[in-house]
C-alpha positions, 0 to 999 in steps of 0.5 A: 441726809448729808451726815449719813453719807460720810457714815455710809461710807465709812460703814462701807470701807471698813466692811471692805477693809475687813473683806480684803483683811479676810482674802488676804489670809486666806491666800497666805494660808492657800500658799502656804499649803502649796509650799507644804505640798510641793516640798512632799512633791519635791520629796517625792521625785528625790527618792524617785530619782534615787529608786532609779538610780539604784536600778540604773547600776545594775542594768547598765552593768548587766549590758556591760557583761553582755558587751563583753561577753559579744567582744569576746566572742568576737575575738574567738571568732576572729581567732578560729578564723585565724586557725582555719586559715593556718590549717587550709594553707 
């Protein structure tokens, strides 16, 4: 019984070793295929952000014509003022 128990454990430890080995890779293959996926993901909100950005220009553009479009308006307004003042004095 005595010359079991070293064999036992060691039986038992080499089992675990084996087991640990196992877990092991698999975690490195789970990470890795998290990298993989998070470069798609990272990939993915560039051209998002790109795609964005495109459609930024144009819009920002279009309130810039209508920003002056309203000064300039403005400016008429003030202008007319100015003519009707001349002309009722």
């Amino acid at each position: 019984m005595e010359t079991a128990l070293p064999i036992v454990f060691a039986v038992v430890l080499s089992v675990l070793a084996i087991i640990v080995g196992v877990v092991g890779i698999q975690l490195l293959l789970v990470l890795i295929e998290v990298r993989k996926t998070l470069t798609r993901i990272n990939s993915t909100i560039d051209i998002a952000e790109n795609q964005l950005r495109s459609l930024h220009h144009p819009i920002s553009n279009l309130s810039n014509t209508f920003a002056g479009i309203k000064a300039g308006y403005k400016v008429f307004e003030s202008f007319l003022g100015f003519l009707n003042r001349k002309s009722n004095a």
